[in-house]
N, C-alpha and C positions, 0 to 999 in steps of 0.2 A: 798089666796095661789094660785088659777087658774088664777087670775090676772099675778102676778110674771112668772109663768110657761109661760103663753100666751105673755108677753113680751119681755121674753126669748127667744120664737122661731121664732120671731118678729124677734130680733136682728139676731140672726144666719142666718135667710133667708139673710134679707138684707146682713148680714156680705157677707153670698157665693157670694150673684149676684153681689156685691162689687167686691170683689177679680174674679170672672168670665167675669166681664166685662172691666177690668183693665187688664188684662192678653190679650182677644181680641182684644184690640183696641192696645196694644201694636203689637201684632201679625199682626195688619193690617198695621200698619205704617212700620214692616219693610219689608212688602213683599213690600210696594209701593217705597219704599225707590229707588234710581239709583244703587245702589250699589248690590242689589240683584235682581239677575238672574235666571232664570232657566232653560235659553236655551241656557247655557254654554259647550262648548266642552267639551267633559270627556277626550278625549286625544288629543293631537295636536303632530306634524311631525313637526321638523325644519327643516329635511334632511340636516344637515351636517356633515363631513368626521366622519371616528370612530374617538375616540380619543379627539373630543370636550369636553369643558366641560363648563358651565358656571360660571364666574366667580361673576358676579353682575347682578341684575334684579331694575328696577325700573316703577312703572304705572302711567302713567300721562293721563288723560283725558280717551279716551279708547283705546289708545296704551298702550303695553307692549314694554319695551327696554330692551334687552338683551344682555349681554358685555359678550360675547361668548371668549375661548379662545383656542388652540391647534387643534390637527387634522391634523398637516401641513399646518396650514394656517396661516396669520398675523391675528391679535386680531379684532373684527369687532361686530359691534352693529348690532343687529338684530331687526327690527319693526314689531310689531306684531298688527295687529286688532284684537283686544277681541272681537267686534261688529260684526266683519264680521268673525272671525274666522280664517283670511289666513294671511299669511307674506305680508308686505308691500315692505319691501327695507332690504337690507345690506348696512352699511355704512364700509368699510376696516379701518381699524385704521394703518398707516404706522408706521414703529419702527424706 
């Protein structure tokens, strides 16, 4: 009967450090991952007129494009450095 018992807590250990180190390694793969950051801007400034608004967003590589629209303005992409943090360019979109 101490046999059983003693095999039992065999498994359980093992089972934890199982499930503790699987959980770890997952946890390390996604900090290393490109995609996660941690010294991402909490807020970012487009400074454009009131009245903006954005209509569509899309990220490619480590730009942000942003199909910005109103304000009194014509419709215009905005480029964004994720990386760097700051506006790249406006492109005007004519109507």
């Amino acid at each position: 009967m101490d046999k059983l018992k003693l095999i039992k807590s065999i498994v359980f250990i093992l089972t934890f450090l199982l499930i503790l180190g699987s959980f770890s390694l997952i946890m390390l793969i996604f900090k290393k991952s490109p995609q996660f950051s941690e010294n991402i801007e909490k807020s970012i400034k487009l400074e454009q007129p009131y009245g903006s608004y954005i209509k569509d967003f899309k990220i490619e590589n480590e730009n942000l494009y942003i199909l910005t629209s109103g304000g009194g303005l014509e419709d215009r992409i905005i480029i964004f450095d994720a990386a760097e943090g700051k506006q790249v360019s406006v492109i005007n979109i004519n109507k």
